[in-house]
C-alpha positions in Angstrom: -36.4 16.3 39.2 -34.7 18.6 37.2 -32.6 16.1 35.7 -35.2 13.7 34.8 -37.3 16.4 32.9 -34.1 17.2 30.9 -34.6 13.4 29.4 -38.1 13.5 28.8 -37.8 16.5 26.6 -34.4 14.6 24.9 -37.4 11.5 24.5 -39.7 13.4 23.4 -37.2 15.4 20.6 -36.1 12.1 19.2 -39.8 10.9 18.9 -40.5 14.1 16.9 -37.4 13.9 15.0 -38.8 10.3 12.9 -36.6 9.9 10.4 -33.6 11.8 11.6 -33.0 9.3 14.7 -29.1 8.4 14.3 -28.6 11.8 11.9 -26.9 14.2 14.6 -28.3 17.9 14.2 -25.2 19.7 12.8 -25.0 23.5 11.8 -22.3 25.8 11.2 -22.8 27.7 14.6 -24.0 24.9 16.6 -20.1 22.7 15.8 -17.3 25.3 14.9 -14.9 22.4 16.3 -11.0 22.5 15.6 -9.8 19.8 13.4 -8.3 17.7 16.3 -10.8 18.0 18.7 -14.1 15.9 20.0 -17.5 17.3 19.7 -19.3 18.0 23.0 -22.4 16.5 23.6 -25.6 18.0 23.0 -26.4 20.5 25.5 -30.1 21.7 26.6 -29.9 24.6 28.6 -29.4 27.6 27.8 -25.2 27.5 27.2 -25.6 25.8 23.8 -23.2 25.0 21.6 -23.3 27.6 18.9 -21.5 30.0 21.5 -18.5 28.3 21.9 -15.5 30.5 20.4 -13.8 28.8 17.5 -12.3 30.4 14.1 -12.2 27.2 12.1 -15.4 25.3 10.4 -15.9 22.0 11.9 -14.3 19.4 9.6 -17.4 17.3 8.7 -19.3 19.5 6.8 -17.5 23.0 6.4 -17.4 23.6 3.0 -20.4 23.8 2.0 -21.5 25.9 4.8 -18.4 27.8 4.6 -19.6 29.1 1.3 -23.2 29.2 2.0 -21.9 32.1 5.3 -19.9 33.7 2.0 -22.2 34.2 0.4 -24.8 35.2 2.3 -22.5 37.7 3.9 -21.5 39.5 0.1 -25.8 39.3 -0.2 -25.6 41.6 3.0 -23.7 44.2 1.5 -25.7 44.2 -1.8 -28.9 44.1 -0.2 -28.0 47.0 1.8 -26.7 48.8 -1.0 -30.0 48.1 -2.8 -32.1 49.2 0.6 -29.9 52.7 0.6 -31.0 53.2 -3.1 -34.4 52.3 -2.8 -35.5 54.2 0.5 -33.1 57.4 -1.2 -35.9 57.0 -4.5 -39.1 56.5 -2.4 -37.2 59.8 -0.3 -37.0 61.9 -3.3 -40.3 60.8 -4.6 -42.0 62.1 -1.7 -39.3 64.9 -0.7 -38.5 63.0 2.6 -34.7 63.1 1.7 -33.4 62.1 5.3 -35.1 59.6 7.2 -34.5 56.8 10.2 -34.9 54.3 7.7 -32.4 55.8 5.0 -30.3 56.2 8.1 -30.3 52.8 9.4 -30.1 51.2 6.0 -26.9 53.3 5.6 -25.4 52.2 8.9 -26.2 48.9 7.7 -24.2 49.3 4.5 -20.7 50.5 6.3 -21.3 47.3 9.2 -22.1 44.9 6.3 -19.3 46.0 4.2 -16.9 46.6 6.7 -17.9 42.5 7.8 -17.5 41.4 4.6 -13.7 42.4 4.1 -13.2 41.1 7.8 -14.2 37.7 6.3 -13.0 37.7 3.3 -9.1 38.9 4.9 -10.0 36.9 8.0 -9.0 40.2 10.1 -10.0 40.2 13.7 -9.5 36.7 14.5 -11.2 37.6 17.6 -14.4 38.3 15.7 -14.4 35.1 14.1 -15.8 32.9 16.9 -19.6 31.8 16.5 -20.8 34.4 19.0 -19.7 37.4 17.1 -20.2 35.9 13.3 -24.0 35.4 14.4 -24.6 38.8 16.0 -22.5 40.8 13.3 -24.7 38.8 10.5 -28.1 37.3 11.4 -28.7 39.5 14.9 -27.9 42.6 12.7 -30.1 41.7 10.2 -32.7 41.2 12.7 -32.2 44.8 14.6 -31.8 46.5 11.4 -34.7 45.3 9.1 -37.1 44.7 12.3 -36.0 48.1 13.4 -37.2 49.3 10.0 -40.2 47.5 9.7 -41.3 48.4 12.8 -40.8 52.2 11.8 -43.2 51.8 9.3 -44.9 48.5 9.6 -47.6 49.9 6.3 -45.1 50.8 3.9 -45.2 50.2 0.6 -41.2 48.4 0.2 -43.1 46.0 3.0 -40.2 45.9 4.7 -41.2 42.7 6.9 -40.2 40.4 3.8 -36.6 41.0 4.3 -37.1 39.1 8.0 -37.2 36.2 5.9 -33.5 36.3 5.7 -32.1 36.1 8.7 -34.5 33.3 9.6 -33.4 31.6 6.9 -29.7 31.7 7.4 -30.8 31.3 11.4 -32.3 27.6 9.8 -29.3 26.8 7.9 -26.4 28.1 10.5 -27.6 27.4 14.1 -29.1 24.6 15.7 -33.3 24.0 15.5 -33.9 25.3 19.4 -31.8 28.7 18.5 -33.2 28.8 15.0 -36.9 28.4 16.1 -36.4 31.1 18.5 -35.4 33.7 16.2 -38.5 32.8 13.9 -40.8 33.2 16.9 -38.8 36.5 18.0 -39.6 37.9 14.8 -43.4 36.4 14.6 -43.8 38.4 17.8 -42.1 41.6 16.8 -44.3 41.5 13.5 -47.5 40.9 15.7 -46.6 43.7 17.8 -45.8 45.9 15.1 -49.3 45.3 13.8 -50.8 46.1 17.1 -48.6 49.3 17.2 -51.0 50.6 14.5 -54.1 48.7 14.7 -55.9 51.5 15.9 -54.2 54.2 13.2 -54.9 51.8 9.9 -58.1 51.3 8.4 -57.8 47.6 8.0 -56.3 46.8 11.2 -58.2 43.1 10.9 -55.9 42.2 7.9 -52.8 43.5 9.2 -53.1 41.5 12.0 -53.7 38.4 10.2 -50.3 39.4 7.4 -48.5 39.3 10.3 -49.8 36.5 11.9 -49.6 34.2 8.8 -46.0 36.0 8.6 -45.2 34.6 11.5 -46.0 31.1 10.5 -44.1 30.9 7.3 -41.5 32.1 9.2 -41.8 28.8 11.2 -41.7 26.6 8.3 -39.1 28.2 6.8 -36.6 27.8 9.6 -37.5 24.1 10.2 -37.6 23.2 6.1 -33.7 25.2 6.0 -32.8 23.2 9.4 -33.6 20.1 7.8 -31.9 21.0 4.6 -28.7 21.9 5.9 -28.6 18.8 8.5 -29.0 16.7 5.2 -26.3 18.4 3.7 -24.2 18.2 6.4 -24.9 14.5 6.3 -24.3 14.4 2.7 -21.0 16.4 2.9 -19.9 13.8 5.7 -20.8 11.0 3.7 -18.8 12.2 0.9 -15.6 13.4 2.5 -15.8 9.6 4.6 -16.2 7.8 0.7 -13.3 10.0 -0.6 -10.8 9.3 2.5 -11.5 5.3 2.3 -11.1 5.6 -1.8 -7.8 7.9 -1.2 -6.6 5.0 1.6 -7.7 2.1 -0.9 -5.7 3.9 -3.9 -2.6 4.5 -1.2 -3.2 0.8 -0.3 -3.4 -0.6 -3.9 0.0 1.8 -5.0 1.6 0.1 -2.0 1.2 -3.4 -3.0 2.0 -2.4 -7.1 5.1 -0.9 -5.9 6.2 -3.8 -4.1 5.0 -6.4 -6.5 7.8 -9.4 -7.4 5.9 -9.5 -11.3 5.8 -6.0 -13.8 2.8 -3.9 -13.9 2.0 -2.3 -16.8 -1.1 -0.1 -17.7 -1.5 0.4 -21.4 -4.0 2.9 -23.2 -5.4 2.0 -26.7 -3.2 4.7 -28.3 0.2 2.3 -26.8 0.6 5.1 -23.9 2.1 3.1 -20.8 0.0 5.2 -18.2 1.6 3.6 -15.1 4.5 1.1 -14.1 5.8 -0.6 -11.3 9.6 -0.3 -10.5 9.6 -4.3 -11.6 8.0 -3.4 -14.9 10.6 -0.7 -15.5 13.5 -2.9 -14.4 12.0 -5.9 -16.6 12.0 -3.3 -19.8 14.9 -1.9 -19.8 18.6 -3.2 -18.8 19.0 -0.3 -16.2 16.3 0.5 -14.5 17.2 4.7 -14.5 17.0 4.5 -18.3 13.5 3.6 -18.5 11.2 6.7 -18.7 8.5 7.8 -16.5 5.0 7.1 -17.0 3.5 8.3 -19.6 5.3 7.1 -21.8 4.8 5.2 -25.7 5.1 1.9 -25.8 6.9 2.5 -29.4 9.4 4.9 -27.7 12.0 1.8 -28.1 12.9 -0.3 -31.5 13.3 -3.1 -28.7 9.7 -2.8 -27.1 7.8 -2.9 -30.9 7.2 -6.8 -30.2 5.5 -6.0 -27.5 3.6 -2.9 -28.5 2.2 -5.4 -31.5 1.0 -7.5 -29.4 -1.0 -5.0 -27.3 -2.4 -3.9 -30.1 -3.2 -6.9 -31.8 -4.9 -7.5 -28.1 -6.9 -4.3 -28.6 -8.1 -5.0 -32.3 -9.2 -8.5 -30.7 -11.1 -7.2 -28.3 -9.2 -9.6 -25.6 -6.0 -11.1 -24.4 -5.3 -14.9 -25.6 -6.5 -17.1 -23.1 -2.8 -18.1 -21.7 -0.1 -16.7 -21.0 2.1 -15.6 -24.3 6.2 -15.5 -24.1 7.8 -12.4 -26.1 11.8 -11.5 -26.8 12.7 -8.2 -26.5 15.6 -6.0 -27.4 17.2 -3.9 -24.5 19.2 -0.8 -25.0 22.1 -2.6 -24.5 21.3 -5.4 -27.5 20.7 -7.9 -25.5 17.7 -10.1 -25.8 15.3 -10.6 -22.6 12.2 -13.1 -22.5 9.5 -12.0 -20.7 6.4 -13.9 -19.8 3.1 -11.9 -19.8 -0.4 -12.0 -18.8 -3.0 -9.5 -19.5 -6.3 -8.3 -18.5 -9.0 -5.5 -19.7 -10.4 -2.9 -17.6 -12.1 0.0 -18.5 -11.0 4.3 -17.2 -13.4 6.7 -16.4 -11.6 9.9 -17.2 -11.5 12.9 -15.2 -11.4 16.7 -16.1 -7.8 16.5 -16.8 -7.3 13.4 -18.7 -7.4 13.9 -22.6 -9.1 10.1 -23.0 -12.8 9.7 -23.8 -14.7 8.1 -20.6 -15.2 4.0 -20.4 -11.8 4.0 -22.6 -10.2 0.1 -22.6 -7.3 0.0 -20.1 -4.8 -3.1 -21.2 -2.6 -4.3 -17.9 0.1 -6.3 -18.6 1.5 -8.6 -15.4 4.8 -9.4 -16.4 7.7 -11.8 -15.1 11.2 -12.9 -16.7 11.0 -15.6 -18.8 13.6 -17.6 -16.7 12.3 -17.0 -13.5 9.4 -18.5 -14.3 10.6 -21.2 -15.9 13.4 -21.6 -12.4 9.8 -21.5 -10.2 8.2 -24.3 -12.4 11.6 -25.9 -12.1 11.4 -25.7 -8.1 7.7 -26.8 -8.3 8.2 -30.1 -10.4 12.1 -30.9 -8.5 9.8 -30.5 -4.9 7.2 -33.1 -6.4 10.0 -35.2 -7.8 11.6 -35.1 -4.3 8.5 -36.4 -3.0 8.1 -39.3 -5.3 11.8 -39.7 -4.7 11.8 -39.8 -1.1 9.0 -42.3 -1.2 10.6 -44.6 -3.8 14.0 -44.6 -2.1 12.3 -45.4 1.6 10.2 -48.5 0.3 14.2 -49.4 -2.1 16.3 -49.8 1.8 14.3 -52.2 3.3 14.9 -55.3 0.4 18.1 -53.9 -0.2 19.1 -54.4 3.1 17.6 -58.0 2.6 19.5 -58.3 -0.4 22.7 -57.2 0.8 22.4 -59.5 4.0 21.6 -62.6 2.1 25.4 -61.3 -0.2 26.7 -61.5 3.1 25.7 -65.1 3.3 26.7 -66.0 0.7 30.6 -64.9 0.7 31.0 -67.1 4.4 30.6 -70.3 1.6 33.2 -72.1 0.0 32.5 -70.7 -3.7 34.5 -71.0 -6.9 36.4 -68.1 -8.4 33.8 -67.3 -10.7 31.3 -67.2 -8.0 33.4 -64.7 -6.1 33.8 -62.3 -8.8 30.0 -62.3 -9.1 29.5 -61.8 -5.2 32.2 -58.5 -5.3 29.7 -57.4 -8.8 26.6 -57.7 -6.1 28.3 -56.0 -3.4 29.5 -52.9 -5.3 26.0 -52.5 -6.6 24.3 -52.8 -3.9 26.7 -50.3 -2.3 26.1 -47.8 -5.0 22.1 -48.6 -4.3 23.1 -47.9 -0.9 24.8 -44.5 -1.7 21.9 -43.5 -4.1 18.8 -44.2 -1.5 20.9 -42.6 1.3 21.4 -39.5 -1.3 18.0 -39.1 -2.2 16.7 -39.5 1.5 19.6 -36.4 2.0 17.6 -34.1 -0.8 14.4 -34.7 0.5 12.4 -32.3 2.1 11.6 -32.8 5.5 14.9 -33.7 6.2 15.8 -30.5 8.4 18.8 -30.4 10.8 18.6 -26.9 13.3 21.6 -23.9 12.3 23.5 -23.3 15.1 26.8 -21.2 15.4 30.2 -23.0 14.6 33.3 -22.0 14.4 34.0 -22.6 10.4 37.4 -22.5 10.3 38.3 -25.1 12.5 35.6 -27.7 11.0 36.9 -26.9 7.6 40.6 -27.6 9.3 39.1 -31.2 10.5 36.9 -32.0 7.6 40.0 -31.5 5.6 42.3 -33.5 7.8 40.2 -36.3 8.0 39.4 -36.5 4.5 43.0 -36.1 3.1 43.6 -39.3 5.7 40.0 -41.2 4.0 41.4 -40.6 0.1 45.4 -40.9 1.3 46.7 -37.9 0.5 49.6 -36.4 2.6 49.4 -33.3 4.1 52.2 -30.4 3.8 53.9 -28.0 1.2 53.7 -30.5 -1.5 50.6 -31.8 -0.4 47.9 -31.9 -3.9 45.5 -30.3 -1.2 46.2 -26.4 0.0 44.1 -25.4 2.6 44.2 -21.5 3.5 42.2 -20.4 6.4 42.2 -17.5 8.7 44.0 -17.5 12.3 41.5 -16.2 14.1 37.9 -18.1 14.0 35.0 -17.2 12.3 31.6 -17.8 13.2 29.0 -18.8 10.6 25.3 -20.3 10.8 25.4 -23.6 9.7 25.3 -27.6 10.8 28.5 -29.2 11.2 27.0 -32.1 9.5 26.1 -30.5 7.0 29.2 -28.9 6.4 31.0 -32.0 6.5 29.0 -33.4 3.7 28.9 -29.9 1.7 32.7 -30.0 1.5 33.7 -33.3 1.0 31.7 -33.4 -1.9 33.1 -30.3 -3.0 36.7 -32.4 -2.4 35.8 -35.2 -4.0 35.0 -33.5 -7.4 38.0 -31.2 -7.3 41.1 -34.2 -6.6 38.8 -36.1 -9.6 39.5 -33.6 -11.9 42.7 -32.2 -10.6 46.2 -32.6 -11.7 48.2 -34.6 -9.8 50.9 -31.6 -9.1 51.7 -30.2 -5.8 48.5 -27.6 -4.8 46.1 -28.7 -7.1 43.1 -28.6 -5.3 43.2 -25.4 -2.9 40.7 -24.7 -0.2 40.5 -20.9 1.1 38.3 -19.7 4.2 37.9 -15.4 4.2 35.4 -13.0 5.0 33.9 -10.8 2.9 34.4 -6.9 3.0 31.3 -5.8 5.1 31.9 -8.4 7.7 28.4 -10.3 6.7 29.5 -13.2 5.1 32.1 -16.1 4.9 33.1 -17.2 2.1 34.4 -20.7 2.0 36.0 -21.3 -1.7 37.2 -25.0 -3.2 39.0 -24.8 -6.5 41.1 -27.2 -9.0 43.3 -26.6 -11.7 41.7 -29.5 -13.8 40.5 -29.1 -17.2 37.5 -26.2 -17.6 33.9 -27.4 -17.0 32.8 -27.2 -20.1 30.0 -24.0 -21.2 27.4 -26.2 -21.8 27.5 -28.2 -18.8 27.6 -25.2 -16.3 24.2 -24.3 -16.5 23.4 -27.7 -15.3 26.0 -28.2 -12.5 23.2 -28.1 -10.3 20.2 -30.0 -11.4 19.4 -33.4 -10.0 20.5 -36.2 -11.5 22.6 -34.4 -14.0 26.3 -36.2 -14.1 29.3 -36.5 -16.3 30.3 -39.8 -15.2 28.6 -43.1 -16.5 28.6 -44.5 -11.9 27.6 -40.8 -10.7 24.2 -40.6 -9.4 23.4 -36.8 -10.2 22.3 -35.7 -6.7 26.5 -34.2 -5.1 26.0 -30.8 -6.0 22.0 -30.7 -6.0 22.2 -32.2 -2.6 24.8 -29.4 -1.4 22.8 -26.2 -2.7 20.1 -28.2 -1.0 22.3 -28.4 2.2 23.3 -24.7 1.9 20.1 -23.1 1.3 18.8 -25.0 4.7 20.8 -22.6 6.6 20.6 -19.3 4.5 23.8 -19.8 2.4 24.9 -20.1 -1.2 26.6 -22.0 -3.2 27.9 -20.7 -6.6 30.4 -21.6 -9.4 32.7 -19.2 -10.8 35.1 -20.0 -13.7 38.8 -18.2 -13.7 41.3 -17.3 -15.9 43.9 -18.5 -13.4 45.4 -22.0 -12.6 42.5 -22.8 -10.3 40.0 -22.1 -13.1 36.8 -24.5 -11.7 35.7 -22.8 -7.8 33.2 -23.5 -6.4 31.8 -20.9 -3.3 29.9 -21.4 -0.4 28.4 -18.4 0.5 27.8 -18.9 4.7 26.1 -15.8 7.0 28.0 -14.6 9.8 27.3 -14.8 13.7 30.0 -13.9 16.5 31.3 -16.8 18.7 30.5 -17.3 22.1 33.4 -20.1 22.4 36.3 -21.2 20.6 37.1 -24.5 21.5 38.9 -27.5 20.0 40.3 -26.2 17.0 42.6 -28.4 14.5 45.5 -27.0 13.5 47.1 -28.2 9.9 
C-alpha cells in the first residue's frame, strides 16, 4: 500500500509540474554529485538527496550556483555587519546598549565571517558536504533572524523581512519539497509570533493578517526561485552540452585538416596566414621546419608575393575566379614550385582576444602541387584509355586469329617467290598485332593475378637461365649477361609470372642497348638496409637515355623504336604496383649508367625448394 501511494504522489507531482515534465528538478543541495559519478534517483521520503555528503558541485550546473552560494554567503557577513550597526544605533537611541538582539546579531557576524573564510580557503573539507553548508548558511539564518523577530515581533527594523532570505536561497539551493518546507516553517513561526502578542498590541487583527500574508509571499517566493534556478540549471546544462559537441567538432575538424593530402591555408584580408596544415607548410616552403608558424604574413617571403597578389586581388574582387588558377613560386632554396589552388570565402566572428573586426572575410586556399595533379589527371585519362584499350584489343584477336589462320593456308600452296615474301610480310605483322593485343590485354585493369611468397632469388636465377638460352647468349665469366644474387634466398611478395614478364622485359632493353663486351648487361639481387625490401636491379653500359626521354620512360605508348609498341615498361610498373612494388630508373656515373630497380616487399620463406644454380 505504501508503495503504491509513493506513485500516486510521483503522478500527481508530474501533473502539477506542466511544463517541466522531462526538466529534472536540480538544485545545488539536492545533486552535489562527484564528477564521475551517477545521480541517484529521486527519492520521497524523508532521506532526500540534498543530505548526501559531497565537497564538489555537481558537474551540470555548478557554476552558476557555485557563485550564486558565494555570494550569498559574502551578503551574510555584510548583512550581519549592517544588523550589528543598526540594532547598536536604535540601542543608543533609546539607551538599551546591550540587548538579545545586538547579541545574537553579533554571534551572527563571528559564524558568518568565520563561514565565509571556510569557503573562500575551502578549510574544513568536512564542513563542506550539503548537510553542514545548509545549516551553517540558510538554517542559521533562519534561527538567528526568526530568533530575533520573534524577540520583538513589533519592532520598528521589522525584522521578519530578513526571513525572506533564507527562503530565497532555500528556493534556489535545495529541492521544492525541502524548500517549501522552510517557507511554511517560517509562515508558522511568524503566525505564532503574532499570536505571542496579540493580546499585548493594540492592533492585534492586523498583525495577524502581516503575518499571514507574510507567510504567503513567502510561498511564492520559494516556488518562483525554485523554478528559476531549475531553468538555469537547465540552461547551464544546455550550454556546457553545446560547448563540449562544438569543442569535439573543432577537435574533429583539426583532425581531418591536419591529415589532409591537399594545403590548407586561412588567409585574413590584411595577408595574415591565420592557420596551416602541415601540407600547406610543406607545399610553401622546400623544408617544411623553415616555414613559420601561424600567424604569419603572406609577404614574409619575396617567393610567396605571387601568391599574396593573388589573394588580394581575390579580396578586392570580392571572390575567387570560378576555376581553379596555377601560380609559380620561389622557395628559399631558388627553386621554382607550381602549385595549383582553389579558394573559398568565409566569414570570422572574432572573439575578445582577436584584434579583427567581427563578420571579417576569411580567404581559404586548398592547395595541391602542380604535378601531382597533373600525375592524378594522368592516372584518370591512362585508366579510361585502358578501358577503351582493353575493349578495342579484345574485339582485334578474334579476326586476327581469322586472319592469321587463313596465312596459314595459304603458305601449305605452291606459291611463287614473290608470293612468299608477301606471306612472311603478313606473318610478322600479324605477330606484332599479336604481341600488341596480348600487351594491351596485360595493362588492363582487371587483369589481377593473387601475390603470394616466392623465393626471388632463385626465379631471377631461372628467368635468367632461360632467357640467356631464348636470345643465345652463353652463360659464364665472359658471358655479356652478369647475374649477382645472394646465397641465401630471399622472400618477396610477388607472382612468379609476373616476375618473369617484369624482367625479361627489363633484359630485353638492356642486351638492345648494351655493348657487346663481356658483362654488359649486369643483373644484381640485395636487400636493403632495414630488412624491408629487395631490391632487384638490371643495368647496361649502353649509351645514356637521353634527359628528355626519361621523364617519359614510363608512359604508354611512348617508344624509341619505329616496331616498339610503347606498353614494356608501362606494363611492368603496371605489373609491379599489383603487388606493392616499385619500379624506378636511376642514371650512374659508372659503366652501368642506365638501371633500372624493382623495388619488391619482403616476407620470410616457409620453404626453399628447387632453386637454380648459375
Amino acid at each position: 500500500m505504501w508503495g503504491s501511494q509513493q506513485r500516486k504522489a510521483r503522478r500527481a507531482a508530474a501533473s502539477r509540474e506542466g511544463a517541466n515534465v522531462g526538466l529534472p528538478e536540480e538544485s545545488w543541495f539536492s545533486a552535489l554529485e562527484g564528477v564521475g559519478d551517477l545521480a541517484p534517483p529521486v527519492p520521497t521520503d524523508a532521506n532526500v538527496r540534498w543530505n548526501a555528503p559531497n565537497p564538489v558541485l555537481r558537474p551540470l550546473a555548478g557554476h552558476a550556483l557555485r557563485r550564486i552560494f558565494g555570494t550569498y554567503v559574502a551578503a551574510r557577513a555584510a548583512l550581519g555587519v549592517a544588523l550589528v550597526a543598526a540594532i547598536a544605533v536604535m540601542g543608543a537611541a533609546t539607551g538599551h546598549y546591550l540587548s538579545l538582539p545586538l547579541l545574537l546579531c553579533g554571534g551572527y557576524v563571528v559564524q558568518a565571517l568565520f563561514w565565509w573564510f571556510t569557503d573562500q580557503l575551502r578549510m574544513f573539507r568536512a564542513l563542506q558536504s550539503a548537510r553542514w553548508q545548509w545549516w551553517m548558511t540558510i538554517g542559521i539564518d533562519l534561527l538567528v533572524f526568526g530568533a530575533i523577530h520573534w524577540i520583538d515581533p513589533t519592532s520598528s527594523l521589522n525584522f521578519a523581512a530578513l526571513l525572506v532570505l533564507p527562503v530565497l536561497m532555500a528556493g534556489i539551493l535545495t529541492p521544492r519539497l525541502p524548500a517549501l518546507a522552510t517557507a511554511a516553517g517560517v509562515a508558522l513561526m511568524l503566525l505564532a509570533a503574532a499570536g505571542r502578542v496579540a493580546g499585548s498590541v493594540p492592533d492585534s487583527a492586523a498583525l495577524m493578517s502581516q503575518a499571514g500574508l507574510s507567510g504567503i509571499g513567502l510561498f511564492v517566493v520559494a516556488l518562483l526561485s525554485g523554478e528559476l534556478s531549475m531553468r538555469l540549471a537547465h540552461e547551464e546544462r544546455t550550454a556546457r552540452d553545446s560547448r563540449e559537441r562544438a569543442r569535439q567538432q573543432a577537435q574533429l575538424s583539426r583532425l581531418v585538416i591536419e591529415d589532409m593530402a591537399d594545403g590548407v591555408l586561412v588567409i585574413d584580408r590584411q595577408l595574415r596566414v591565420r592557420a596551416a596544415n602541415p601540407s600547406a607548410r610543406r607545399l610553401l616552403v622546400a623544408q617544411a621546419l623553415r616555414c613559420p608558424s601561424p600567424p604569419f604574413s603572406l609577404r614574409l617571403h619575396p617567393g610567396w608575393l605571387v601568391l599574396a597578389d593573388a589573394v588580394e586581388q581575390a579580396f578586392a574582387r570580392g571572390n575567387w575566379p570560378s576555376a581553379s588558377i596555377d601560380l609559380n613560386i620561389q622557395l628559399e632554396d631558388a627553386t621554382r614550385r607550381a602549385l595549383h589552388i582553389r579558394a573559398r570565402f568565409t566569414r570570422s566572428r572574432s572573439d575578445g582576444n582577436d584584434s579583427a573586426s567581427a563578420d571579417e572575410p576569411l580567404c581559404v586556399l586548398f592547395i595541391e602541387e602542380l604535378r601531382a595533379v597533373q600525375a592524378r589527371l594522368r592516372q584518370e585519362r591512362l585508366a579510361a584509355m585502358g578501358r577503351i584499350s582493353a575493349g578495342v584489343a579484345h574485339e582485334i584477336r578474334n579476326p586476327l586469329a581469322a586472319i592469321s589462320q587463313a596465312n596459314a593456308l595459304l603458305e601449305e600452296d605452291e606459291l611463287r617467290p614473290d608470293q612468299r615474301r608477301l606471306i612472311r610480310i603478313m606473318t610478322d605483322n600479324i605477330d606484332r598485332l599479336r604481341r600488341i593485343v596480348d600487351d594491351v590485354m596485360e595493362a588492363a585493369p582487371g587483369s589481377l593475378a593473387p601475390s603470394r611468397t616466392l623465393d626471388a632469388s632463385a626465379e631471377i636465377a631461372s628467368i635468367c637461365s632461360e632467357w640467356a638460352r631464348t636470345v643465345g647468349l652463353v652463360l659464364g665469366s665472359a658471358s655479356r649477361l652478369q647475374v649477382l644474387l645472394p646465397a641465401a634466398p630471399v622472400g618477396v611478395i610477388f607472382d612468379s609470372d609476373h616476375l618473369r614478364r617484369v624482367l625479361v622485359n627489363l633484359l630485353d632493353n638492356a642486351v638492345r642497348h648494351a655493348s657487346p663486351a663481356s658483362g654488359g648487361v649486369r643483373v644484381a639481387l640485395e636487400t636493403s638496409e632495414d630488412g624491408a625490401w629487395a631490391l632487384l636491379s638490371v643495368a647496361s653500359d649502353g649509351e645514356p637515355i637521353a634527359l628528355e626521354v626519361e621523364p617519359y620512360l614510363f608512359e604508354p605508348f611512348h617508344s624509341t623504336r619505329s616496331r616498339g609498341t610503347g606498353l614494356g615498361l608501362y606494363i611492368c610498373r603496371e605489373l609491379c604496383e599489383r603487388h606493392g612494388a616499385r619500379i624506378d630508373f636511376r642514371r650512374h656515373d659508372e659503366r652501368h649508367c642506365n638501371v633500372f630497380e624493382v623495388m619488391m616487399p619482403r616476407e620470410s620463406l616457409t620453404s626453399a625448394e628447387g632453386r637454380l644454380v648459375l
